[in-house]
C-alpha positions in Angstrom: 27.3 122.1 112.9 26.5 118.3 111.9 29.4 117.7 110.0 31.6 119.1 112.8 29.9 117.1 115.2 30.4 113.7 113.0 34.0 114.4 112.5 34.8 115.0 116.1 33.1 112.0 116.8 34.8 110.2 114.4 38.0 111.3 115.6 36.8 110.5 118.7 36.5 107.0 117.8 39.8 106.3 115.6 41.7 107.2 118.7 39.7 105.9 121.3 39.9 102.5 119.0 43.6 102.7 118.4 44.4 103.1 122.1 42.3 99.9 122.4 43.6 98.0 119.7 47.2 99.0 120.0 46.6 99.1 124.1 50.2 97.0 124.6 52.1 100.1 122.7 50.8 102.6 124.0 54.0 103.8 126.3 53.0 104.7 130.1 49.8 103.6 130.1 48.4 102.3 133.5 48.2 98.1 133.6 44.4 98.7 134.9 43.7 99.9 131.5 42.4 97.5 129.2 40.8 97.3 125.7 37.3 97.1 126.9 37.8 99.6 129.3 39.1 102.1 127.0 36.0 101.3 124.6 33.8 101.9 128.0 35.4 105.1 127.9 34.5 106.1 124.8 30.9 105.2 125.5 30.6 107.6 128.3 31.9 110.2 125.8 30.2 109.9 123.0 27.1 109.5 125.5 27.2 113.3 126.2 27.4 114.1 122.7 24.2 112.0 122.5 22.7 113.8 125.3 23.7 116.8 123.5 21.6 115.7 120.5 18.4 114.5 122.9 18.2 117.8 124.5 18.3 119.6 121.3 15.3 117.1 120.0 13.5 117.9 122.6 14.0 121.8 122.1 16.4 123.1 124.7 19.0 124.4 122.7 20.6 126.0 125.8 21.1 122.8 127.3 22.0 121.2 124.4 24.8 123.8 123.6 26.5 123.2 126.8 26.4 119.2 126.9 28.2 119.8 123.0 30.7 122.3 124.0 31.4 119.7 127.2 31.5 116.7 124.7 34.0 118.6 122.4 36.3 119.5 125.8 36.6 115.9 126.3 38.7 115.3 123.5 41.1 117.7 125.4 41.8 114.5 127.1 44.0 113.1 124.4 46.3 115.3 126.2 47.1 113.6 128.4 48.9 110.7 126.4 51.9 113.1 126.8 51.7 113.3 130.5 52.5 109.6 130.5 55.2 109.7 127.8 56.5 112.0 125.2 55.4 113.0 122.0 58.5 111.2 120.2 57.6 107.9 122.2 54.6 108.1 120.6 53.7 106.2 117.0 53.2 109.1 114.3 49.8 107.8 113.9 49.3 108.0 117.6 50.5 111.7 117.5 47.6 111.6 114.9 44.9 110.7 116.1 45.4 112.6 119.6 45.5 116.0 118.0 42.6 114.9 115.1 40.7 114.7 118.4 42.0 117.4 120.2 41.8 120.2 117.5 38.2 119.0 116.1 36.9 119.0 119.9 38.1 122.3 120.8 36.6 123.4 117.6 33.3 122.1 118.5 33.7 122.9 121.6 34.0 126.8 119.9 30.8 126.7 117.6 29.0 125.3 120.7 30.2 128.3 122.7 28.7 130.5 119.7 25.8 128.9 119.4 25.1 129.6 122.9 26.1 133.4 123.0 23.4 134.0 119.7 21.3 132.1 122.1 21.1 134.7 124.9 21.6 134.2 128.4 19.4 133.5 130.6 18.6 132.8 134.4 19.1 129.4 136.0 15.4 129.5 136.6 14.6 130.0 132.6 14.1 127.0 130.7 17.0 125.5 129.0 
């Protein structure tokens, strides 16, 4: 699952960075938005993939399962570009980079989901 992981993230990061760097072009975007916030935003992102990856270090695999299926979910957000403005407003490379991010999440978000089914269930008062 590594190499999934570094892809999303990596997707993650080429779109997060092109909506920052390209910020003015983006059509629809709120004027509150800036470059640094956007890079903020990534942060907080990528922080639950890194969360993902401390829980797992630290042996609870259950835990660790659900912060990576949540991190890959988060890439659903790309989404919502097209809320704001259509997908032919859009830059092809925009178009890109939003559905790199959104297909490799959901896909992590999918072997995280396994992961956790060959795991078992168990009780909230199990250890992760």
């Amino acid at each position: 699952m590594n190499p999934l992981i570094a892809l999303y993230t990596l997707a993650s990061l080429t779109h997060f960075a092109h909506n920052a760097e390209y910020i003015a072009f983006y059509p629809g975007l709120p004027v509150w938005m800036t470059r640094e916030s956007v890079y903020l935003a990534w942060l907080a992102v990528a922080g639950v993939g890194g969360l993902s990856l401390i829980a797992s270090r630290l042996g609870w695999s259950r835990l660790a399962a659900v912060l990576l299926a949540a991190y890959g979910l988060l890439g659903v957000d790309g989404l919502l570009h097209y809320t704001l403005a259509l997908c032919s407003e859009h830059t092809l490379v925009t178009n890109l980079t939003i559905w790199a991010e959104v297909l490799l999440g959901v896909t992590l978000a999918c072997a995280a989901a396994l992961r956790l089914k060959r795991l078992g269930f168990r009780t909230a008062a199990d250890k992760f």
